[in-house]
GULO-312960 format. One record per residue (C-alpha): residue number from 0; x, y, z. Coordinates in pm, 1 decimal, decimal comma. Layout:
N
{atom NUM {X Y Z}} ...
END
This chain:
101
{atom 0 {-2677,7 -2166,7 -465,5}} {atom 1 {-2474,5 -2341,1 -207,5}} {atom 2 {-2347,0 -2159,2 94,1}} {atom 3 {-1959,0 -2220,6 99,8}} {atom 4 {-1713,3 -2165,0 379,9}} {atom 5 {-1344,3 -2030,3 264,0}} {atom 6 {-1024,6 -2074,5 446,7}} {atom 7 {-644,3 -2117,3 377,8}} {atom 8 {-453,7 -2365,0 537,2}} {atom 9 {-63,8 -2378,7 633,7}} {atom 10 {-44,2 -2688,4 382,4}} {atom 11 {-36,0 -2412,2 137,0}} {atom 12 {-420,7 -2445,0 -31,9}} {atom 13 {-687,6 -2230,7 -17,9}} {atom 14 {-1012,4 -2448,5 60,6}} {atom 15 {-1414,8 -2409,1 -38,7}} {atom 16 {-1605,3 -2575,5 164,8}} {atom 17 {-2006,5 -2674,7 102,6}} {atom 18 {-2138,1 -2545,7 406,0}} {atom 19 {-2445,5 -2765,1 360,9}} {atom 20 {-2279,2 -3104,5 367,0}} {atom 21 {-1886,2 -2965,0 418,5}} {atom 22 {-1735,7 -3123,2 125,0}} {atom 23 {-1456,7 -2941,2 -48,8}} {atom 24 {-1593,6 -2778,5 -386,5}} {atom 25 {-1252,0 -2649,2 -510,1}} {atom 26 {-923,3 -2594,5 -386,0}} {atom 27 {-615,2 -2363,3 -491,6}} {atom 28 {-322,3 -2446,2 -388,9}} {atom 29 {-63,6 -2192,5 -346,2}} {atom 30 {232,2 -2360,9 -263,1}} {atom 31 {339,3 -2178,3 61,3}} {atom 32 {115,7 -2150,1 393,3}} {atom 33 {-161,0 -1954,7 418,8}} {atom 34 {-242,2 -1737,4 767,5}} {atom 35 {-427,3 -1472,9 622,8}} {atom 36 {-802,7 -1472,8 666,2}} {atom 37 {-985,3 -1497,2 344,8}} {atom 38 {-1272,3 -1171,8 277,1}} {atom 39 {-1581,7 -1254,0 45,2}} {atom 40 {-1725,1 -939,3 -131,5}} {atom 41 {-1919,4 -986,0 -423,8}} {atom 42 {-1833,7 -1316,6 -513,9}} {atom 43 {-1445,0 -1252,2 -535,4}} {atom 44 {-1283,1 -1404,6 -237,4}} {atom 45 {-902,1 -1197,6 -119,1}} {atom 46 {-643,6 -1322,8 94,9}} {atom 47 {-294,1 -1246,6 125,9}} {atom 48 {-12,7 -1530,8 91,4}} {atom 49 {318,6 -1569,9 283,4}} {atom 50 {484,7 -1564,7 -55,9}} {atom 51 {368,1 -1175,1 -62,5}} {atom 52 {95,8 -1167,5 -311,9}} {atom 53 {-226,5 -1033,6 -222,0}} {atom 54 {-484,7 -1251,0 -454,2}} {atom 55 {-851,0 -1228,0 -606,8}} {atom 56 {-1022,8 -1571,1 -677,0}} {atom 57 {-1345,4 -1628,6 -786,2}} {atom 58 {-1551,4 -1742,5 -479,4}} {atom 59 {-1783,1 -1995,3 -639,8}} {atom 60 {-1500,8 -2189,1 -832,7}} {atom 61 {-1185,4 -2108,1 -689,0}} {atom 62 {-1068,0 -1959,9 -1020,2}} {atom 63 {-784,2 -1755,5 -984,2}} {atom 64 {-843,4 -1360,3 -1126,3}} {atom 65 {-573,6 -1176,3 -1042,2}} {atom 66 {-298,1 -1143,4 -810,7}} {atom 67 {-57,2 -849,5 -673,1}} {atom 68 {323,2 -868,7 -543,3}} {atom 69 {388,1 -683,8 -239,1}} {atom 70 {732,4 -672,7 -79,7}} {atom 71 {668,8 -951,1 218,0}} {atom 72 {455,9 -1226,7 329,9}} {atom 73 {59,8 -1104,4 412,0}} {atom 74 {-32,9 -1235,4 749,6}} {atom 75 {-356,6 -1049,2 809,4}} {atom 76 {-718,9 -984,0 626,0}} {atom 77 {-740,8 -763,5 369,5}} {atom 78 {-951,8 -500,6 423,7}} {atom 79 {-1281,5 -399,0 190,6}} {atom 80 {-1387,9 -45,4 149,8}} {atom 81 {-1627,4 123,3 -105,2}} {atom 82 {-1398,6 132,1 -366,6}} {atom 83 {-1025,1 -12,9 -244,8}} {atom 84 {-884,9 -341,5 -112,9}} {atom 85 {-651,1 -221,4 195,4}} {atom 86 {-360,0 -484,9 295,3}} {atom 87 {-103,9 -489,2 520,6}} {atom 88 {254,4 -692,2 397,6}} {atom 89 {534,1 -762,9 638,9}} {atom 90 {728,6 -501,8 418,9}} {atom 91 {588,6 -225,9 680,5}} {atom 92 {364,8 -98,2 387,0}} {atom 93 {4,5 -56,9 362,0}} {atom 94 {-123,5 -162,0 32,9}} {atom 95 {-445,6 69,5 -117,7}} {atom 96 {-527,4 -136,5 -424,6}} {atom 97 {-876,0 -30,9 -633,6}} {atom 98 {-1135,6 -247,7 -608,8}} {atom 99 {-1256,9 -341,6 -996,5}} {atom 100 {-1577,3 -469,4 -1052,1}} 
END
């Protein structure tokens, strides 16, 4: 399998990146910029959006799984535990969502 690098962009996509030869394998493209740092954890990659949705893509294809509103744009990381995704929104709440899967 290739080893991919993941990172959001302020031109509003969501990039993976071959790490071997650094060409783009997918992209997503959100529509509005991205400052949150992406988290890989069993082949689901999360990041939050500045248009408030915390989101689950596949990490090999870029597929989009899910997604979840919050009330305001998501500037940091989410955070992984055993069995919840924890994110911060810019709506002063912390977000404890379960982690499926």
């Amino acid at each position: 399998d290739d080893t991919m690098l993941f990172f959001g962009s302020t031109d509003g996509n969501m990039y993976g990146i071959n790490a071997e030869n650094a060409r783009e394998k997918w992209r997503y493209p959100l529509g509005s910029p991205i400052v949150s740092s992406p988290v890989n954890h069993n082949n689901m990659l999360y990041f939050g959006g500045t248009d408030g949705y915390l989101y689950c893509l596949e990490a090999k294809s870029g597929k989009e799984i899910w997604k979840f509103q919050t009330g305001g744009p998501i500037t940091s990381a989410p955070f992984i535990t055993d069995n919840l995704i924890l994110v911060g929104s810019m709506d002063h709440t912390l977000y404890a969502i379960p982690l499926v899967g």
